[in-house]
C-alpha beads as a LAMMPS data file, in Angstrom:
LAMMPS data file: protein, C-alpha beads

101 atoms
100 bonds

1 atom types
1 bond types

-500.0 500.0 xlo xhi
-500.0 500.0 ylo yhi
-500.0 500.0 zlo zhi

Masses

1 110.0

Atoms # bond

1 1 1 -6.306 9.966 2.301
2 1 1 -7.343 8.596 -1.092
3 1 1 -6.423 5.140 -0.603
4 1 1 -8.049 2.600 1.458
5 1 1 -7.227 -0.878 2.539
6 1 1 -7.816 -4.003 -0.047
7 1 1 -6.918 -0.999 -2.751
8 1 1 -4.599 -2.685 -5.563
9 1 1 -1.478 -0.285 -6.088
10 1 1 1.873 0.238 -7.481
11 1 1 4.637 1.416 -6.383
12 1 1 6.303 3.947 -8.107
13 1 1 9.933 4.666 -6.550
14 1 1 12.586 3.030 -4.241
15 1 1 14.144 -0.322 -4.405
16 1 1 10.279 -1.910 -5.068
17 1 1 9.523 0.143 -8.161
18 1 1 7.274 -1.965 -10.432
19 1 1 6.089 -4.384 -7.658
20 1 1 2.116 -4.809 -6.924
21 1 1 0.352 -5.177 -3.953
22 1 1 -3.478 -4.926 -2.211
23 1 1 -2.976 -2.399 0.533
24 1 1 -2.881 -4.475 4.314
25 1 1 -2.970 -2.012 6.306
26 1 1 -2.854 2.326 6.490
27 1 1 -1.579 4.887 8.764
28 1 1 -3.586 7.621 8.314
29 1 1 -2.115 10.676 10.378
30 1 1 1.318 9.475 9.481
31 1 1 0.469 9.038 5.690
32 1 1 2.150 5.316 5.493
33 1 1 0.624 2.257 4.237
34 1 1 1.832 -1.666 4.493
35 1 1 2.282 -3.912 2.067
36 1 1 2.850 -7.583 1.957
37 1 1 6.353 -8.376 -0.261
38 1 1 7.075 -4.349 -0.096
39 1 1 9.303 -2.692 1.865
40 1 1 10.859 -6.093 3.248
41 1 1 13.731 -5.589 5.951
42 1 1 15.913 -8.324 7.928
43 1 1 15.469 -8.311 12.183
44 1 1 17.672 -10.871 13.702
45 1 1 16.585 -11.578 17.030
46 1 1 18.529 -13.009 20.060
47 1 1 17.961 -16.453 21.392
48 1 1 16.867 -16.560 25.362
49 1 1 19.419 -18.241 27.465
50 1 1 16.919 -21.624 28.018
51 1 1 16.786 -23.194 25.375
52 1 1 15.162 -20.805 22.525
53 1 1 17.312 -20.500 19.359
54 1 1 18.108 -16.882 17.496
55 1 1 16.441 -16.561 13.952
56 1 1 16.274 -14.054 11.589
57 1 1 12.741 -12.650 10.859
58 1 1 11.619 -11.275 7.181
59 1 1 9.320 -8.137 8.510
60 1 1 7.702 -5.223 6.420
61 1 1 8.323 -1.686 7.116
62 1 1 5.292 1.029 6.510
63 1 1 6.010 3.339 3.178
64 1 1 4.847 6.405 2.378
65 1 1 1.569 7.142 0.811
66 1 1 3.339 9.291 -1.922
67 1 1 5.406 6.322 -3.685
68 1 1 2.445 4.637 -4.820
69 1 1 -0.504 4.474 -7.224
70 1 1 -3.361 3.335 -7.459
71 1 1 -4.530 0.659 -10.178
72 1 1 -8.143 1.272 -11.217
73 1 1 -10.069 -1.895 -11.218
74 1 1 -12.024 -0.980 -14.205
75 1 1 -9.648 0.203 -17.051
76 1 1 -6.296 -1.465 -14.944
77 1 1 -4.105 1.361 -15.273
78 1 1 -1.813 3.276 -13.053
79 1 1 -4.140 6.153 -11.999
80 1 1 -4.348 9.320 -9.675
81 1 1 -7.739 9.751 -7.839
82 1 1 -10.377 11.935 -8.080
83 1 1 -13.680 12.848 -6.262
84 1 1 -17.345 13.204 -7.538
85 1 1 -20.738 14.014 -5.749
86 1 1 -23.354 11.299 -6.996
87 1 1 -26.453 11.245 -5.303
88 1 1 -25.635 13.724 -2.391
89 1 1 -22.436 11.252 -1.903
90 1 1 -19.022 12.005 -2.511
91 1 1 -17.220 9.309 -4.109
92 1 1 -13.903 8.311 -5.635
93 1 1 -13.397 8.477 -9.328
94 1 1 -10.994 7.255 -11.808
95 1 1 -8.602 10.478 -13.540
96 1 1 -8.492 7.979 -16.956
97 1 1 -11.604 6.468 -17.319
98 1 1 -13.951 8.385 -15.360
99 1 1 -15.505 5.471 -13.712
100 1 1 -16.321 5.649 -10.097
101 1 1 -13.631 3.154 -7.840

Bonds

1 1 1 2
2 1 2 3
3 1 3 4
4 1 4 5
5 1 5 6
6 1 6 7
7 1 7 8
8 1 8 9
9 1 9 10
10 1 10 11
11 1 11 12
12 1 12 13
13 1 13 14
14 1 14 15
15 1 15 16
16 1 16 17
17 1 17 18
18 1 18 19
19 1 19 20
20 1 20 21
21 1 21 22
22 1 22 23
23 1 23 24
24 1 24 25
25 1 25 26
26 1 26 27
27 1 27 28
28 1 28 29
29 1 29 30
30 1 30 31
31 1 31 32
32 1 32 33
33 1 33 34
34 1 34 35
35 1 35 36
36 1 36 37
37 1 37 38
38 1 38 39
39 1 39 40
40 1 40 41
41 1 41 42
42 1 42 43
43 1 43 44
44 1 44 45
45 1 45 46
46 1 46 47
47 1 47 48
48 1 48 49
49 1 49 50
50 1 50 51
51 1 51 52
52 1 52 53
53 1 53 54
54 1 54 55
55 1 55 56
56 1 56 57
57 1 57 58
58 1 58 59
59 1 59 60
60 1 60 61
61 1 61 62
62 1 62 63
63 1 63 64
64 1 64 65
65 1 65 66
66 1 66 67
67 1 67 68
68 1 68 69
69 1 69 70
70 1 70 71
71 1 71 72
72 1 72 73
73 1 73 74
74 1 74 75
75 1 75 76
76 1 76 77
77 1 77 78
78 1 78 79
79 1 79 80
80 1 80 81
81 1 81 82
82 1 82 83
83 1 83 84
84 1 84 85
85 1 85 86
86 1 86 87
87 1 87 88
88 1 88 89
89 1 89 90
90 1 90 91
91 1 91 92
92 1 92 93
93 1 93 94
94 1 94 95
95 1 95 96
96 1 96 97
97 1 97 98
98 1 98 99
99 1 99 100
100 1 100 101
């Protein structure tokens, strides 16, 4: 996977489209990330019998890896991600500017 947690992306399709977000957390063998404010869904829950009261709780569902982008810190645009060998280590590089993420 090309992203990793604490990445800044975008998303790029669905009902989010346009929203930003640092990545929380990633699902690597399923190829799904989390996102705080993306991918939002409603759960109400069921009050116990003594005494607890129902309530409706704002959770976020996982999306896919493939309806986002990632935001290069250095130029800050909407980029795909490359890799480079510098050093005898193999790391990520910007497709715009070149610059190593």
């Amino acid at each position: 996977m090309k992203l990793r947690k604490n990445d800044e992306v975008i998303v790029t399709r669905g009902k989010d489209k346009g929203k930003k977000a640092k990545i929380e957390k990633i699902f690597a063998k399923k190829g799904k990330l989390v996102l705080p404010g993306v991918g939002e869904y409603k759960r109400h829950v069921k009050g116990n019998m003594q005494g607890q009261a129902s309530d409706i709780l704002t959770l976020n569902r996982p999306i896919s890896e493939t309806v986002v982008a990632l935001i290069c810190p250095k130029c800050k645009k909407q980029t795909r991600v490359g890799f480079a060998m510098v050093k005898d280590k193999k790391v990520r590089v910007c497709k715009k500017c070149g610059k190593e993420i």
